[in-house]
N, C-alpha and C positions, 0 to 999 in steps of 0.2 A: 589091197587093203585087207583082204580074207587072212593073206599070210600072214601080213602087221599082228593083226588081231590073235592069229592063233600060237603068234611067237611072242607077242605081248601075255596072252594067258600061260603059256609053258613056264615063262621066265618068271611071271606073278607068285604060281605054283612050286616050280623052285625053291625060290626065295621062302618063299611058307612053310615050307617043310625045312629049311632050313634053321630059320628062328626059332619052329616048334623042337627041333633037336638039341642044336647049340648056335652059341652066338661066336666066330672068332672075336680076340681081344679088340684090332682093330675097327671090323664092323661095330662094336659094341659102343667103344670110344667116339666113334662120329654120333651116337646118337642118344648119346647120355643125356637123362633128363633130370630135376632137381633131386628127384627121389632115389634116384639109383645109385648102388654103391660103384664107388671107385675102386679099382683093384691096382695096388701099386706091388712093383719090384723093385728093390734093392739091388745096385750095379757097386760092389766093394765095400765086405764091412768091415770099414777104417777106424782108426781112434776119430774123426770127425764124423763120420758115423753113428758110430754107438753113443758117442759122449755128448751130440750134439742135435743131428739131423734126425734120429728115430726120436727121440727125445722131443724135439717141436712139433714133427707130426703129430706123435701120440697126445700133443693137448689140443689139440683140434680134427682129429680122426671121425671121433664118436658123433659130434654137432655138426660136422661137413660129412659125414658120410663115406669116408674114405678106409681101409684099412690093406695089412702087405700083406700078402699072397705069395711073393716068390724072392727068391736072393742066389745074386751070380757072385760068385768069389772060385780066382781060382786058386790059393792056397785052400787045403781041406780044413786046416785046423780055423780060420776065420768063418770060413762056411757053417762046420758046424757048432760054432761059437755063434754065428750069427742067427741062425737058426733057433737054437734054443733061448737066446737074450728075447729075441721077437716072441717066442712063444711063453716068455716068463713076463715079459708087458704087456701082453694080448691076452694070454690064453688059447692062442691059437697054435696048436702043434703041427700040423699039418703044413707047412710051409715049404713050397717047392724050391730044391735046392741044388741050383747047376752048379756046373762044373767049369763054364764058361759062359761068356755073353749068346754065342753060335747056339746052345746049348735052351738057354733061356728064353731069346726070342723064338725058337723053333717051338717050344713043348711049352712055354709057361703061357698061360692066359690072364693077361691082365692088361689094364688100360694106360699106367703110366708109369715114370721110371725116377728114383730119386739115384742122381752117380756121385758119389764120393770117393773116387777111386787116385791114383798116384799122379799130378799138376801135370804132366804132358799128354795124360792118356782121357783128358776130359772132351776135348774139341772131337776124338775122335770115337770117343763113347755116346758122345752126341750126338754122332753123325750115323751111327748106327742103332742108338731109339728110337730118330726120327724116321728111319728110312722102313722101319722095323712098324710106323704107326705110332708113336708113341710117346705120348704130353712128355716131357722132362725136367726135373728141376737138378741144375749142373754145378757140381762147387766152381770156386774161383781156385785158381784164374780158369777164364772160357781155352787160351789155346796159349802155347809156348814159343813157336814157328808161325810166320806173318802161312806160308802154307796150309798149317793143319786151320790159322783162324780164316781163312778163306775158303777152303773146304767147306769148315763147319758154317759157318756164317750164311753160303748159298745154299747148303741142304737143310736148314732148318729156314729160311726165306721161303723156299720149294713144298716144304712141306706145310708149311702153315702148321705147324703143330704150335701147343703151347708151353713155351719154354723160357724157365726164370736163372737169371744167372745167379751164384749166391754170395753176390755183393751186396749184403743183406744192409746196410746203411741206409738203401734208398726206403725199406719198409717200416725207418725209425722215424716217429713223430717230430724228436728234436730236427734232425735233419730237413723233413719234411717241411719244418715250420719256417728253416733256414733257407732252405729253397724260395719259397714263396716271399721273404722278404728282401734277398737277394735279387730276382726275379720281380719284384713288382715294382723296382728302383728306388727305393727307400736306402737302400744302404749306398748306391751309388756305383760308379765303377770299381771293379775287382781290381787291385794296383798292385797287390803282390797277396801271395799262401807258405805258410811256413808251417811244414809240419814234420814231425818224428816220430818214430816206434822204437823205445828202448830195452830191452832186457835184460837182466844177466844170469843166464837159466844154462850153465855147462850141458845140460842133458836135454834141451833144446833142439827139436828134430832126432833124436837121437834115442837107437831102441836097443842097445846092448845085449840085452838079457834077451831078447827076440830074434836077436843076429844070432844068437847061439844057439839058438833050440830048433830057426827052422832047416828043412832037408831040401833039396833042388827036387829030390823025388815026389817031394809033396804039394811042388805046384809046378805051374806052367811057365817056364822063365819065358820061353819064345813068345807065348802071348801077353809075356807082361811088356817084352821090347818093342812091341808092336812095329810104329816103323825109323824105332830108335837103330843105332849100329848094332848089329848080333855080334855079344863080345862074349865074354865067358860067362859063368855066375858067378853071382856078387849079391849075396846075401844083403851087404849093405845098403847097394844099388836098390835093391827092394825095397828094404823095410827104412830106409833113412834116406831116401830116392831125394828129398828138399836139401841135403847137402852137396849132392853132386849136378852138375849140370850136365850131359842135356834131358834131364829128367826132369828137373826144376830149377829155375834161375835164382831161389832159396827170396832174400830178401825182396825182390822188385815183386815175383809173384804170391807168394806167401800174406804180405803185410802193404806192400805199396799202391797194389791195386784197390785195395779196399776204399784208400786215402784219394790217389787219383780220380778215381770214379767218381767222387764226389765234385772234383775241380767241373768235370767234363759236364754232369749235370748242374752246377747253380752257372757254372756260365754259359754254357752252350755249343762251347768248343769241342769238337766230337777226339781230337788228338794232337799233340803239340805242334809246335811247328817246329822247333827243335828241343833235342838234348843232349846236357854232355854229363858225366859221371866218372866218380873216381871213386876209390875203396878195393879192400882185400882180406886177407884173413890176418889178423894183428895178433888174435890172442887163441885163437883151440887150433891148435894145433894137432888135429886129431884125424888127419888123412882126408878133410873135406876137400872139396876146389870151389865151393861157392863164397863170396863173401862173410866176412861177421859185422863187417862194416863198410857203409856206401854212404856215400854224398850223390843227388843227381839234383843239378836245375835244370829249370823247365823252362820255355816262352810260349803262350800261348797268345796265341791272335788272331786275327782275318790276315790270311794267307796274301794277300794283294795290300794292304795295309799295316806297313811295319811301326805307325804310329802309333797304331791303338793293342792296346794289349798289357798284360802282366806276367810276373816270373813265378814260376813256384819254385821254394826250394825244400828240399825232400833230405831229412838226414834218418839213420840207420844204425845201433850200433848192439851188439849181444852180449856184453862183458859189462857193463854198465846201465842201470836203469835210470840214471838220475837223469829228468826230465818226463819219464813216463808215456804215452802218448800224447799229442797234442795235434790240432788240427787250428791254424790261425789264420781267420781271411783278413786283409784291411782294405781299408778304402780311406779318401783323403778325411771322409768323416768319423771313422774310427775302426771298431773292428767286430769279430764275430769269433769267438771263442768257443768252436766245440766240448771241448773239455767243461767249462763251467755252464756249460750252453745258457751262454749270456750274449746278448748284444750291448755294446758300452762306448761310448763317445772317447775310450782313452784312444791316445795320439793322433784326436782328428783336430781338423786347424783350427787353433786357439784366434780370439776377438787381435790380440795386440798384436799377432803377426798379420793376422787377415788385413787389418787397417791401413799397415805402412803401403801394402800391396792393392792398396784402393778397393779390398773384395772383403766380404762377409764371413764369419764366422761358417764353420762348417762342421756341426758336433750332433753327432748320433744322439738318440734318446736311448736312456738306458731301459733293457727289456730282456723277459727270461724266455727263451726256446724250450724251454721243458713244458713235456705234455705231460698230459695226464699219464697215467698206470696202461700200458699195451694188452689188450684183451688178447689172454693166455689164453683162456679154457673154459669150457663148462664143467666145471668141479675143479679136482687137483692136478696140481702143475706137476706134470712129470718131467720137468729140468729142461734144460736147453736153455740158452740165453735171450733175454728177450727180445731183440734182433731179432735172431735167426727162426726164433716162432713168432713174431709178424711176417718175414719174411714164408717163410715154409706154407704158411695160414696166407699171405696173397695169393700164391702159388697156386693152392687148392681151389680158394675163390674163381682163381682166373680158367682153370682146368674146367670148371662147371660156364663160369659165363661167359667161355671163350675171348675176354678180353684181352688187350696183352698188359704183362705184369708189370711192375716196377721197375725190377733188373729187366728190361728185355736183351736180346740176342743181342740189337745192334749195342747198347752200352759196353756188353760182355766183346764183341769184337774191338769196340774201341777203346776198351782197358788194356788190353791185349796189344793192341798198337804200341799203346806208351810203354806196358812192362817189356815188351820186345826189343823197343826203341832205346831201354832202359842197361838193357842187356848185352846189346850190342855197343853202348856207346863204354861200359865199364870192361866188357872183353877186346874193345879197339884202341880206348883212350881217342876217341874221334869225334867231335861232331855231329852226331844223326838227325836227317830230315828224314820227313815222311814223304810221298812220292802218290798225290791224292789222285792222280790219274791212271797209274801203273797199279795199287792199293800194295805199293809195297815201301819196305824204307832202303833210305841212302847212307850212306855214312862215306861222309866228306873227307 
């Protein structure tokens, strides 16, 4: 007991002298309390970056108490691009500025990490915040490979860290409201989802004037391929990495996850049960290999019951906007209209057919999903779309009261599932199931 006691006060005293000197990032992180600031790093500053994700933090930094401290990029010219953007929205110049991620978690000090870095190198940016200590908020998609999403998926499980995916939809009101009356049975059964993402933007994904200016000598190609094939450089491969695959699957992770995600939270269904897909490049003919256009339908159901269930069909196209986005639930009572976020009794069953069929009338009340205005800020809105600052602003909430977020891990694994499932069914022309024992897919 003498020794307990005298190794219980060595280690007390340690620890004391510890605190009284410096705090590491991660001890600091376990034991943040309401008043203490946050100290975030930046992992990649992207055009989704700069133009999005600093931009929602900074309208809720000041009243949550959080502010950036560090930024890993390994191109120099982003770095100190990024650097100085941070320090002309802060004021804060002092910003530490690696050279890499190995770089960052070794020497930077701070408690949590926003990654906005190139669609395949997320799962595994995440898998080295957390392991590193360290809260995360990770764009979409969470992973590209069912492997990197299983990786990530069991080291952020392991680590209990708190970590938001940024399928920022689940942090919108209308949605939110859509949820709850999807969810409380009022709308009925889901019986089919129609939606599309349309554009016609040539210069979409596409950085020309940035292919040209930057040097292989000026960044890290090796650490950008991480455990992609080590091919040559390919400037393009970097800066327009969402046209080529296996960087990014362009259309399914880009835009469809956002839409999916949704399917998976108002019904409950964590991933299809199958999907088939078609599409290819019709019209840019500009050296890509990913899609410009894709068709993919969906079933989703209880896997042991092929009775119960609905289709989603999901179309895609970049040469044409006519249709815009649209996100469409039905039910035999009518439907749910993201786009006008209306709930409306059109195409639910009419008195004169219900009658012939001996059954009742079956027509939705009409009703608006629009919330109020999404609390941006205290004071002025420094940009970002409103999303993505409810979203950014759960994030932070969540980071303080250790809850889990809205995107949590598991959604972002299970988005992941279908845009893979997505991926694989438009490069096989096959078939694909998911394989919920093996947590891998099949393609038939």
């Amino acid at each position: 007991m003498e020794n307990s006691r005298r190794d219980f006060i060595k280690k007390s005293s340690v620890l004391t002298a510890g605190f009284a000197m410096a705090m590491s990032a991660k001890s600091y992180a376990s034991i943040l309390g309401a008043n203490d600031r946050i100290r975030v790093g930046i992992v990649g500053f992207s055009d989704r970056v700069r133009q999005s994700l600093i931009p929602s933090f900074l309208n809720h930094h000041k009243e949550l108490n959080f502010e950036i401290v560090a930024l890993s990029d390994i191109w120099n010219r982003r770095r100190e691009e990024g650097a100085a953007f941070i320090g002309e929205k802060t004021g804060k110049k002092d910003i530490f500025k690696a050279r890499n991620n190995e770089e960052l978690y070794e020497k930077g000090q701070f408690d949590a990490v926003i990654v906005g870095t190139a669609d395949f190198q997320h799962a595994l940016h995440c898998i080295e915040a957390v392991e590193a200590g360290k809260d995360a908020y990770i764009e979409k998609p969470f992973a590209e490979t069912m492997e990197d999403n299983r990786r990530a998926y069991k080291a952020v499980r392991q680590s209990k860290r708190i970590v938001q995916i940024g399928t920022q939809r689940r942090s919108g009101g209308n949605y939110q409201k859509a949820y709850e009356f999807i969810t409380s049975g009022k709308f009925g059964d889901i019986t089919m989802v129609e939606m599309c993402w349309n554009v016609n933007q040539p210069g979409r994904w596409r950085r020309p004037q940035l292919v040209k200016e930057i040097r292989q000598e000026d960044t890290d190609w090796q650490r950008f391929l991480l455990n992609r094939p080590q091919v040559e450089w390919d400037p393009r491969k970097y800066l327009e990495y969402r046209l080529f695959y296996p960087y990014s699957s362009g259309i399914p992770s880009q835009w469809m996850c956002h839409q999916i995600d949704t399917v998976h939270w108002f019904s409950g269904y964590e991933f299809p049960r199958s999907v088939v897909a078609n599409g290819g490049i019709y019209m840019w003919k500009d050296g890509r290999v990913n899609a410009d256009t894709l068709t993919a339908v969906f079933d989703y159901g209880p896997k042991n019951d092929l009775s119960k269930g609905f289709q989603v069909l999901y179309t895609s196209r970049m040469h044409n906007e006519a249709g815009g986005i649209k996100e469409l639930y039905f039910s035999n009572a009518g439907m749910i209209n993201l786009d006008t976020n209306k709930v409306t009794p059109e195409g639910g069953l009419q008195a004169h057919f219900a009658k012939e069929m001996g059954m009742q009338a079956n027509l939705l009340p009409e009703m608006s999903l629009a919330s109020e205005s999404e609390k941006v800020a205290t004071g002025a809105n420094t940009g970002g779309d409103p999303l993505t600052s409810a979203h950014i602003r759960n994030w932070m909430e969540c980071v303080r009261s250790r809850k889990e977020p809205n995107a949590s891990v598991r959604a972002g694994y299970c988005h992941s599932i279908a845009t893979i499932m997505t991926t694989m069914a438009l490069h096989t022309g096959k078939r694909v199931t998911f394989d919920d024992t093996l947590q891998d897919i099949v393609v038939s």
